[in-house]
N, C-alpha and C positions, 0 to 999 in steps of 0.2 A: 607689772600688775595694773597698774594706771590706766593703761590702752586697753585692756581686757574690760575692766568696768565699763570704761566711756562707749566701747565696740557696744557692749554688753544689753549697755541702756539705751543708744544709739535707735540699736533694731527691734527691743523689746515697745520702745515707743510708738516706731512703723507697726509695728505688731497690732499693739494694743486699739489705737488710735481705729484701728482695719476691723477689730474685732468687738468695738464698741459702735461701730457705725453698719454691724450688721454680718460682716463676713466672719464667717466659721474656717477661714482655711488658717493665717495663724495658728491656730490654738488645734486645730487635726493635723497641724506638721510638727510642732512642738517647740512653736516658737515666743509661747507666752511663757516663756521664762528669762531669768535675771542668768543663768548658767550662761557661761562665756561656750562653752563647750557648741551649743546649739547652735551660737550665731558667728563660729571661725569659718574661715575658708580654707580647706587646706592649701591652694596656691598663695592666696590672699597673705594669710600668716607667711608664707616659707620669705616670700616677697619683702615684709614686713622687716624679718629679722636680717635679710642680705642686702636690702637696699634702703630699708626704713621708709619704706612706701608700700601699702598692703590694699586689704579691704576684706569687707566683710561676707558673708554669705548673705546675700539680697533675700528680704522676708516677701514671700508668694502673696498676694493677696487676688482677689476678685470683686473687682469692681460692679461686677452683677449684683452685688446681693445689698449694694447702698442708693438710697432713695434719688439724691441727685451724682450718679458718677461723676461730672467734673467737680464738683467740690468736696466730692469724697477723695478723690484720688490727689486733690493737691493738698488737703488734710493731712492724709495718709503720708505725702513728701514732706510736707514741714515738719510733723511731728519730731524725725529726727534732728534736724538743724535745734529743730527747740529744744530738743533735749539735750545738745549739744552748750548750747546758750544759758541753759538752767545751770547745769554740773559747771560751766565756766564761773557765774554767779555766786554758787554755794562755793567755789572755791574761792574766787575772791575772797570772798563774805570771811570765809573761815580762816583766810592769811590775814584780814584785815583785826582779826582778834587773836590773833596769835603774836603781828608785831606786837601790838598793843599793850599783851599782857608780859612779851619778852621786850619791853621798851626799844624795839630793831625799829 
């Protein structure tokens, strides 16, 4: 369930990030959503579960419709790494109050 959230928010990131800086294709493919369902692959997953090495179904964007393209579109790539780095953080963050409160 873990990989499902982190895929989840991963691409709704790239989504988001495409879809705030102009582009409409995100959000007309149906990618502005938290549903895992949207952002699997089916080879990606089958991969996932036989080899523990997967991936996601890559979010379409169009770089036409943002003001500076190159720094839209490396925008658009980091977003997920960040969102990656964030969900790592909040989990730290939340083992480091769990030892805490179970004196571990």
């Amino acid at each position: 369930p873990a990989i499902l959230i982190a895929v989840s928010l991963h691409e709704f990131a790239h989504g988001y990030v495409s879809y705030k800086l102009g582009d409409p294709t995100p959000k007309a493919t149906g990618r502005l959503s938290l549903n895992p369902l949207a952002h699997l692959d089916p080879v990606g997953t089958l991969c996932l579960l036989l080899f523990y090495f997967g991936w996601a179904k890559p979010v379409q964007v169009n770089p036409y419709y943002y003001k500076d393209k190159r720094k839209g579109m490396a925008l658009v790539g980091l977003a997920g790494p960040m969102m990656n780095f964030l969900i790592a953080l909040i989990c730290a963050f939340a083992m480091e109050i769990i030892l805490k409160m179970t004196g571990g």
